[in-house]
N, C-alpha and C positions, 0 to 999 in steps of 0.2 A: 422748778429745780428739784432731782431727785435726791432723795437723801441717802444716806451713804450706807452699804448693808451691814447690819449690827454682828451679822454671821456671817462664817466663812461659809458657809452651806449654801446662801443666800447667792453668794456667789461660782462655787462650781458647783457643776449639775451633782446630784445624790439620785443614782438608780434603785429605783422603788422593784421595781419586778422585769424580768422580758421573756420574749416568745421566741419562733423560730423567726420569725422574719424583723420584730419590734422589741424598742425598749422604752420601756417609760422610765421615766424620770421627774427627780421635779425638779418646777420651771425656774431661771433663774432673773435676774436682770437683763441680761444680753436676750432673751426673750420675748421683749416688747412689741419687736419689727412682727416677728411670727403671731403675736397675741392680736395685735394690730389689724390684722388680715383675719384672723379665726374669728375674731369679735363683731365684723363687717359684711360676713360673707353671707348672701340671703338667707340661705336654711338656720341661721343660726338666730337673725333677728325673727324668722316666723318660727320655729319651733322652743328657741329658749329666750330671746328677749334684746331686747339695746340694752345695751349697760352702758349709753352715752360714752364711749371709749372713738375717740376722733382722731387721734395725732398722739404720736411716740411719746410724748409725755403722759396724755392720759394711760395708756398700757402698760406704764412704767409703774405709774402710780395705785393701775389699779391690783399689779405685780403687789405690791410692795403692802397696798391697804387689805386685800383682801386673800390674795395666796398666801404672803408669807404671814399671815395672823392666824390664818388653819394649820400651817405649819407648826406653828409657834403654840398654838392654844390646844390643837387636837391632835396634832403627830401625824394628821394625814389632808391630803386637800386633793384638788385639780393637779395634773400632771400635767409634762408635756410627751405626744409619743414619738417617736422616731425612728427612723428604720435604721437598724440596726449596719447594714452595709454602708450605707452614705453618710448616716448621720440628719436628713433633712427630716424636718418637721415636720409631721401630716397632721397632727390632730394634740386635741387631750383627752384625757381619760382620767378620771381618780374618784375619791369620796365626796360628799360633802352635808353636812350635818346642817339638817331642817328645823326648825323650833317645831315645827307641826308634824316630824316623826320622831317615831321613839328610835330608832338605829340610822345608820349613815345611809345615805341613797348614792346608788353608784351613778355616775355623768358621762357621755362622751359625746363627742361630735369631733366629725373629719373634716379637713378643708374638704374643697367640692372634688375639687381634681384627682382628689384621693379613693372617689367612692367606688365600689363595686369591687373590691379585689381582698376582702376578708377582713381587713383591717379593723373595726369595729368591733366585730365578734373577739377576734385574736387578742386586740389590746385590753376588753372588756372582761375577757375571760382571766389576761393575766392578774388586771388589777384584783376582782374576783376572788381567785385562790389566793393573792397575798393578802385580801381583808380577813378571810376565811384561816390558814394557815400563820401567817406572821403577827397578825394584827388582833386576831383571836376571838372575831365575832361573830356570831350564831346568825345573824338574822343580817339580811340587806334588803334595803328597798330600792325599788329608782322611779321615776316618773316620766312621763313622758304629754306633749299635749295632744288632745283628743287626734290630730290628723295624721302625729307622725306613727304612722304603720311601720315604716323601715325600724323603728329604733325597739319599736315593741318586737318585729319579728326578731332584731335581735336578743331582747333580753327574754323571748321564749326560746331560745336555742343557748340563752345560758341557763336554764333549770328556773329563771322565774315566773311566777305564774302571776297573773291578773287579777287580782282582789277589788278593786275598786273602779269603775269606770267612769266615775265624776265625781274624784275626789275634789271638795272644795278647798282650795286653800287660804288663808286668813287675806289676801290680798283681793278674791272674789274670782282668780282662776278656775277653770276648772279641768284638770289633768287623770289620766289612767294611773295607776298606783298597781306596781307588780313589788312582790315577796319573793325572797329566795333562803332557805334554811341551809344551813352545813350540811346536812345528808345527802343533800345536791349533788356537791361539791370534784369527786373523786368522777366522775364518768364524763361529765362537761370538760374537766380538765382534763384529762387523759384525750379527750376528741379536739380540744381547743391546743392545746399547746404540744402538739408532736406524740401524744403519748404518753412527755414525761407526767410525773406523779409530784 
């Protein structure tokens, strides 16, 4: 059984940043069904992992233990993205703080059906400028594992660059590790999100 959300946030969506075509948000309870399929979908158990998430309660729950705790604890977590005309789900996008790095590493993955049409780059880009702009931090990192190419070519088309190419992390993974500074920031976004500034 789920428990009841301690915040109204918790419960209606709160837009973190959008683009010309997406908005990200964060994710709420009604979220589950969509987290449910994102958590499932092959690319997501070969490139980021099972998080044993089975049935609408588990995605509720893991809503509840794990999103709204980075909510709560960091000001910023996983989002959900959305497209902005409809409203339906395609993916997440957001922060999330590593004990094994010193700054936040940016995340994303699309459902599948969603791939080839920008939206990674675009949703990436906005979370991006608002960690950079609203949030106020100099340095991002993101990782990726050693095979996904897609995900590296896109965070080299957000201004990050490839530092490490087998970082080991405390779990015995070993993953690519890209950097991006604030000086980045003003030309990516200007190309990523319409121009605006």
């Amino acid at each position: 059984m789920s428990a009841v959300p301690s915040d109204r946030s918790e419960q209606v969506p709160v837009i973190v940043c959008e683009s010309g075509r997406l908005r990200v948000r964060r994710m709420v309870l009604d979220d589950g069904e969509f987290l449910l399929r994102q958590l499932n979908e092959p690319s997501w158990h070969r490139h980021i992992g099972d998080r044993g998430v089975r049935n609408l309660d588990d995605a509720r729950r893991y809503i509840e233990t794990k999103t709204f705790e980075q909510y709560r604890t960091l000001g910023y977590g996983m989002n959900v993205v959305e497209l902005r005309a409809s409203g339906e789900p395609v993916g997440v996008c957001g922060l999330v703080k590593r004990a094994y790095l010193d700054c936040p590493d940016v995340g994303f993955a699309l459902l599948e059906a969603h791939w080839g049409q920008g939206y990674a780059v675009e949703a990436a880009a906005a979370v991006v400028a608002h960690a950079h702009d609203a949030l106020d931090f100099v340095r991002l990192a993101a990782i990726t594992t050693l095979t996904n190419e897609a995900s590296g070519q896109v965070l080299v088309k957000l201004g990050f660059r490839l530092e490490d190419e087998r970082l080991r992390t405390p779990e015995g993974e070993n993953l690519n590790l890209y950097f991006r500074r604030r000086e980045h920031a003003s030309a990516d976004r200007a190309g990523m999100l319409g121009g605006k500034e």
